[in-house]
N, C-alpha and C positions, 0 to 999 in steps of 0.2 A: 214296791214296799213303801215308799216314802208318800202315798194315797194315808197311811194312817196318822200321817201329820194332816191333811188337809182337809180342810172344810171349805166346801165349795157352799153360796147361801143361795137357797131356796128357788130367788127366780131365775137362779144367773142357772142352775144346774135345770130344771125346766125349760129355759131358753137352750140349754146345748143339749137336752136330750130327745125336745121335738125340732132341732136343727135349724136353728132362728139367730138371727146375728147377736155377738157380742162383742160387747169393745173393753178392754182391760185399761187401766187407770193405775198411775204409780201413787204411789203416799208420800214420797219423800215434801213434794211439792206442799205436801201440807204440815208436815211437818217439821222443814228445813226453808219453804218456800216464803214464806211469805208468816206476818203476825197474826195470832188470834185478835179477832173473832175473822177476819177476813179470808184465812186459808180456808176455815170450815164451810165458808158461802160459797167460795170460789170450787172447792169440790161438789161440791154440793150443784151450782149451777152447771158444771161440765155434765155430772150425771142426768140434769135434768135437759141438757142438748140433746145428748145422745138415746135419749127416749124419745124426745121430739123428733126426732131423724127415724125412727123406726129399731130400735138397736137395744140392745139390754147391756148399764155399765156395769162392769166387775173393777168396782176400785180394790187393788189388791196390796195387802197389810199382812203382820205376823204383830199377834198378840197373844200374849200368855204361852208363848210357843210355838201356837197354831197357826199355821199357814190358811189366810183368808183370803177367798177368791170372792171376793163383794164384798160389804161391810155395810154393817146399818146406820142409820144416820146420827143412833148416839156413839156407834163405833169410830166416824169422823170426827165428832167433836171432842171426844178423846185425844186422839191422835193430834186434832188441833189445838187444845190444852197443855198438852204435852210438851210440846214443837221439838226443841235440842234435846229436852231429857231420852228422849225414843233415838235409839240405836241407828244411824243411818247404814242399811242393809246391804250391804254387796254378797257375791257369791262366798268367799269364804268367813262371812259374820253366822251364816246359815245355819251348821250344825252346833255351834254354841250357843246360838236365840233359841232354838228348837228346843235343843236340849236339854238347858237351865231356865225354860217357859219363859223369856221375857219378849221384851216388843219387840218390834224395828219394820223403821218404817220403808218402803223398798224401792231400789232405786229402777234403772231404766234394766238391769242385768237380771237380778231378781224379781222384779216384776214378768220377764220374759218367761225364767223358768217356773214360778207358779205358774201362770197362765201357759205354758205349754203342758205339765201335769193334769191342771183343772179342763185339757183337750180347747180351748180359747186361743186364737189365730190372730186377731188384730190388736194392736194394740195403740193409743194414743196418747203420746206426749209432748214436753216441751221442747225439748234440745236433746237431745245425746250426749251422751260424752265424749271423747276423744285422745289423742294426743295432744298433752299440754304444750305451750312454750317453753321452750327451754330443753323439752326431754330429752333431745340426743346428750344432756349430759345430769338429768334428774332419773330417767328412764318413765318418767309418771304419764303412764297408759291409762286410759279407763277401761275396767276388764267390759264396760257394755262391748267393746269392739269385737272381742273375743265372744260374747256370747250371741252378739247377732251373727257370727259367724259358724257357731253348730246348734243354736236352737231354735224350732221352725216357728217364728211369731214373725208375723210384719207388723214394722213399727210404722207410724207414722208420726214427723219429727216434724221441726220447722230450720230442719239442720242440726248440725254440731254447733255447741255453747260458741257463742263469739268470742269466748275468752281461748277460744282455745286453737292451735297452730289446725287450722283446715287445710291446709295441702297437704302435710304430713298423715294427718286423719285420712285424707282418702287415701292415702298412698297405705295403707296399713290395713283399710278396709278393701283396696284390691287384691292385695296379697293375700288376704284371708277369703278372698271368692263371697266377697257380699255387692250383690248387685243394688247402684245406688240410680233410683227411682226420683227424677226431679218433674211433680206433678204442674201442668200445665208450665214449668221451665226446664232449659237447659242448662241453668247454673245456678249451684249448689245456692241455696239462701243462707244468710249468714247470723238467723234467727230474732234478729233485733232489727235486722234489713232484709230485703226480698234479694239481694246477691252478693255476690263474693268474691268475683272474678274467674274461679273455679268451676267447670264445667262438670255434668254429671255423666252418668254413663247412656242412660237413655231417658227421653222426656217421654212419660205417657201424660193424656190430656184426660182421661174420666173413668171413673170408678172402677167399671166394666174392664178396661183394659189391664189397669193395674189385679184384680181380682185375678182375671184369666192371669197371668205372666204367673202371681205367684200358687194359683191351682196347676200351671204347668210343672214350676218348680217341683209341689209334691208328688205328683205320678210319678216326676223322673228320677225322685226319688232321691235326690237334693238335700243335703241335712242344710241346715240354719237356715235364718229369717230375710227378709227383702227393708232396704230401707226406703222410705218413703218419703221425700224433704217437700216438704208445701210450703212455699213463703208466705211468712206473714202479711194479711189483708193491707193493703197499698195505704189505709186511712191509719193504720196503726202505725206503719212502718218507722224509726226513726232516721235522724238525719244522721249520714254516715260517719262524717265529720266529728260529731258530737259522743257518737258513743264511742268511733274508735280512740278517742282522747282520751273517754272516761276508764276505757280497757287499757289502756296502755299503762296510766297512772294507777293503776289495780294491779295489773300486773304486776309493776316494779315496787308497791308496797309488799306487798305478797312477799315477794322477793326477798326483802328488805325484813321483815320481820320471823323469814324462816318458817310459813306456813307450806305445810304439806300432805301429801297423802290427800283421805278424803275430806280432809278437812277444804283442801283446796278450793273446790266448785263454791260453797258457800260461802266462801271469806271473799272470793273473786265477785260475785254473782250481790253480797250488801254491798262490797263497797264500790259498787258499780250503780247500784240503787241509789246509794249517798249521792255519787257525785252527778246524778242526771237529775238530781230532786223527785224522785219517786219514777219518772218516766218510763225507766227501764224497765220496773214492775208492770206499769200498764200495760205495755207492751207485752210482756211475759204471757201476761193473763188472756190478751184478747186472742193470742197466736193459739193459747190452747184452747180456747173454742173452737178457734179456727180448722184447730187437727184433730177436736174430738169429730167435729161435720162430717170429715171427709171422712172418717176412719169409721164413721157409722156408714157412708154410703158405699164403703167399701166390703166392709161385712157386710151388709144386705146383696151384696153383688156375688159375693163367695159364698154366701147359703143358698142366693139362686142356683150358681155352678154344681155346687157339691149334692144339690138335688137331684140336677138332670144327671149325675153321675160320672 
């Protein structure tokens, strides 16, 4: 029933009905991520990766109600115009957007659950969310955890936000039976840095194998998604020293001023930009290249699979 909310566009519904890869794309990044005119290029350039790689993107949005699996490119600059005023989407924002027609742009949770309606299996982003610091006495979860844990999309991440406690993240992501996938590593990347100290649960090294594990997953008939942590390209990475300062001091404004909920991620995530003088942003941006790449040569690897059957 909920197919009559959705509009899947044109090439991305041709690319999944002759069984051709696609790569699914969150909005928030554009509309919480970064300033106009620049979020609008920066989606705009991811989509034109993942074409380059072989891959059809589905950036996915809710506008005027309608749950959108693609978007057109003045659908983006929308969205990038917008930036704060558009709804940032989590699971239970859903049937109130839907159902009073407004926007919202959609985070790592809702991006998953469109894209597993719209029948789309990869998906590529920036960071995940997680458990925050602090939560054994805020309780502030990001429900992503919960939904890569019953709905079948692999994400590919560059890790959990560095803002946020990564030991207790995994420890809540084992409990919930999500198997975490550290590409060409054994520990966990720390999204601003290629490590964390944190070990993953299994390292695969190339497309092919990650495709297979989570075509296995589905036959066995496995509910939720596979996480996929690729560190950030080695020329982008920052110095660890530098940003873990900058997260600390983010944190404890944070703190300090009583921000919460989902307001959290974005108050952490500028004024973390502030205090690296833009770096952190670059970084941000060049990782999600980096995970649209693979997340196209991963779809192109699971349309191979799902053909031979």
């Amino acid at each position: 029933m909920l197919n009559r909310y959705l509009d899947i566009a044109p090439e991305v519904k041709k690319a999944l009905d002759e069984g051709k890869p696609v790569v699914a794309l969150e909005s928030t990044i554009i509309s919480h991520g970064m300033p106009y005119p620049q979020n609008k290029e920066t989606a705009l350039k991811v989509e034109e990766i993942i074409r380059s790689c072989g891959a059809v993107p589905a950036t996915i949005a809710i506008i005027g109600g309608r749950l959108k699996a693609g978007l057109t490119a003045d659908e983006i600059d929308y969205l990038g115009k917008a930036g704060h005023a558009v709804t940032k989407a989590s699971r239970r924002d859903l049937p109130v957007l839907v159902a009073k027609g407004m926007d919202g742009a959609c985070t790592v949770t809702t991006t998953m659950m469109i894209a597993a309606m719209a029948g789309i299996k990869v998906f590529a982003t920036g960071g995940i969310g997680g458990v925050h610091r602090g939560a054994e006495t805020t309780m502030d979860i990001s429900a992503d955890l919960e939904e890569l844990a019953k709905t079948p999309v692999l994400v590919v991440c560059a890790g959990a936000k560095a803002i946020l406690d990564l030991g207790l993240t995994l420890e809540y992501l084992e409990t919930k039976g999500v198997t975490v996938i550290g590409y060409g590593t054994k520990e966990l990347p720390a999204f601003y840095t290629r490590s964390s100290g944190f070990g993953v649960d299994y390292e695969l090294d190339t497309p092919e194998e990650v495709a297979t594990a989570f075509h296995v997953k589905q036959v066995l008939g496995q509910e939720g998604g596979l996480l996929v942590t690729n560190p950030i390209p080695e020329e982008y990475s920052m110095d660890p020293a530098v940003i873990n300062k900058a997260i600390d001091e983010a944190v404890a404004e944070c703190k300090g001023k009583g921000v919460h909920g989902k307001e959290t991620t974005p108050f952490l995530l500028a004024k973390v930009k502030d205090l690296t003088g833009g770096d952190s942003l670059d970084s941000n941006i060049q990782l999600v290249y980096n995970n649209a790449r693979v997340a196209s040569a991963i779809a192109c690897s699971l349309s191979k699979l799902e053909k031979q059957g």
